[in-house]
C-alpha positions in Angstrom: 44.0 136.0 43.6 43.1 133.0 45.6 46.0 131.7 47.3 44.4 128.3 48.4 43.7 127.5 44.5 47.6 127.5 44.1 47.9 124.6 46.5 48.4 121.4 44.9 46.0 118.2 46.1 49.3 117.0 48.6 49.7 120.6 50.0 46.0 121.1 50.6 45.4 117.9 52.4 48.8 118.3 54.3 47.5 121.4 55.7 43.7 120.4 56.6 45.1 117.5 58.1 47.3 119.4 60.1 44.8 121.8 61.2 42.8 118.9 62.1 45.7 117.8 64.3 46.1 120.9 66.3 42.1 121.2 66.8 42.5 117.6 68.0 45.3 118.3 70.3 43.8 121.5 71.7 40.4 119.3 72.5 42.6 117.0 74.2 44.2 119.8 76.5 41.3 120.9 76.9 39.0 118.3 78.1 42.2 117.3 80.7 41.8 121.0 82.3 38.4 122.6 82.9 35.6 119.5 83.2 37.4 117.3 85.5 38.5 119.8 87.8 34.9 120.9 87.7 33.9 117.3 88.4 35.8 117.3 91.5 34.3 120.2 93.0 30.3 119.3 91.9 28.1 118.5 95.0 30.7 117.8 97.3 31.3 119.7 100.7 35.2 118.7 102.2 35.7 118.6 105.5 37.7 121.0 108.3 41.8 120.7 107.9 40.9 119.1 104.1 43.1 121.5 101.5 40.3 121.9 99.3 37.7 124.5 100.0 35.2 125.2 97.3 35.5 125.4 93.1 35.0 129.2 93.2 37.8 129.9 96.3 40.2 127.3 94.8 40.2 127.6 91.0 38.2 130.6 90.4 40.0 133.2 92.8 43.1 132.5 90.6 41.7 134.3 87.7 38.8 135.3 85.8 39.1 133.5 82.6 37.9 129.5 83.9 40.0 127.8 81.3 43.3 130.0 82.6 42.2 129.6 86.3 42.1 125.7 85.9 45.8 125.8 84.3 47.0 128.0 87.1 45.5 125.6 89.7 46.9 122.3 87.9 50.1 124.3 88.1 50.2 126.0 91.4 47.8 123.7 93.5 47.9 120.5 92.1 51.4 120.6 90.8 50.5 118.5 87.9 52.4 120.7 85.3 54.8 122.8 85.4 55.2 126.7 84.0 56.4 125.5 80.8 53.4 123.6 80.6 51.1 126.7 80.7 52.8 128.0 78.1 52.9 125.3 76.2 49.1 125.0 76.2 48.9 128.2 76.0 50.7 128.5 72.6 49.1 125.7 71.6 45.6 127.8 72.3 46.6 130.6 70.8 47.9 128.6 67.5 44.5 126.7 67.7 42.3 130.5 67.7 44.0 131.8 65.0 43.3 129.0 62.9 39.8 128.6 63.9 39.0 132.4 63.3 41.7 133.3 60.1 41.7 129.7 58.3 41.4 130.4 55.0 43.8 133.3 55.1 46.4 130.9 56.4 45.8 127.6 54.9 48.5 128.3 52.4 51.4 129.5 54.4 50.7 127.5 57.9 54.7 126.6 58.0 54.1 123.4 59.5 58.0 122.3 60.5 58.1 125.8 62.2 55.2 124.2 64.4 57.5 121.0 65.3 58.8 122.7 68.8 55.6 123.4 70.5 53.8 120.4 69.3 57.0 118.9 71.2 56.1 121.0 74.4 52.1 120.2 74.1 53.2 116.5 73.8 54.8 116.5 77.1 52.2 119.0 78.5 49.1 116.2 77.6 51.3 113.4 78.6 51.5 115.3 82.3 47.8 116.4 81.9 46.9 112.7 81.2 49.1 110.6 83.5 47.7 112.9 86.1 44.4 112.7 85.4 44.9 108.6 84.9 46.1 108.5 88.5 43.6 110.7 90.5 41.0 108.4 88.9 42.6 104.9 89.1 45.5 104.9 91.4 44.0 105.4 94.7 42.3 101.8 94.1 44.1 99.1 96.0 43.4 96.8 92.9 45.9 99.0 90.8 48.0 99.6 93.8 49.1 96.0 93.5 49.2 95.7 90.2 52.9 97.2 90.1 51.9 100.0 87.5 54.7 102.8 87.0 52.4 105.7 87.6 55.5 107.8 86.3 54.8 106.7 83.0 51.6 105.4 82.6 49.5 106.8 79.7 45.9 107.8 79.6 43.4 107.4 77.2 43.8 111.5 76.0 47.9 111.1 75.4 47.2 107.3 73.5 44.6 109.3 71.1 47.1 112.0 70.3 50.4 109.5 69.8 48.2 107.3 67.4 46.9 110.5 65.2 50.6 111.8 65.3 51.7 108.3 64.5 49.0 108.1 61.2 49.8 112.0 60.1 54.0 111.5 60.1 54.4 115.0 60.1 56.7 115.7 62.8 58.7 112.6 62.4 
């Protein structure tokens, strides 16, 4: 028996739309970890005494997967997140490959509200990711230096997309 044919109109869009929201969150993460710190690193040679070497001694070294080696030098080198963080994104990964890979097997019993706690952690995770991010590419500007901006809790562009979609989808409110 198909299980998605018992799902009422409400319960079906419910559920896309909240797979929709953890594809949109995990993009989010994801385009705060790998391509900027690759950015950094592209074409540019540091200097003696600097605390950067290369992409491949800095990030790499730290482990083979890219995607974890960028979380583990956010956390450990940069200090922009925190453990909790990494597993935070990490769930939130995890979460985001089963449903890409087992969707229709799961898009009637996703238990949503069960979600509620790491959508919680990834909120905090993205808001670090982002104010971070929103910094090392804006704050080192003497314009914005005297513009009396609280870097603590600025927001960038990545967090503002992911409020405003939770804001529309009410689900964890």
């Amino acid at each position: 028996m198909n299980k998605v044919a018992n799902l009422t109109e409400e319960e079906i869009t419910q559920a896309l739309a909240y797979v929709g929201l953890v594809f949109v969150a995990f993009e989010l993460v994801k385009s705060l970890i790998v391509n900027p710190i690759k950015a950094f690193y592209a074409d540019v040679t540091f200097g003696v005494g600097m605390p950067f070497k290369s992409y491949e001694e800095d990030v790499l070294s730290r482990h083979k997967d890219q995607f974890e080696a960028c979380l583990l030098y956010l956390r450990d080198f940069m200090k922009a997140i925190d453990s909790d963080d990494v597993n935070a994104i990490q769930g939130l990964r995890q979460h985001r490959n089963e449903l890409a890979h087992d969707l229709v097997n799961r898009l009637h019993d996703l238990q949503i509200a069960g979600h509620a706690p790491l959508f919680r952690e990834v909120n905090t995770a993205l808001f670090k990711l982002s104010n971070y991010r929103t910094y090392m590419e804006i704050g080192s500007d003497p314009h914005f230096q005297k513009m009396g901006i609280d870097w603590d809790t600025l927001k960038g562009h990545e967090y503002l997309i992911l409020e405003d979609v939770l804001g529309k989808l009410k689900m964890f409110s």
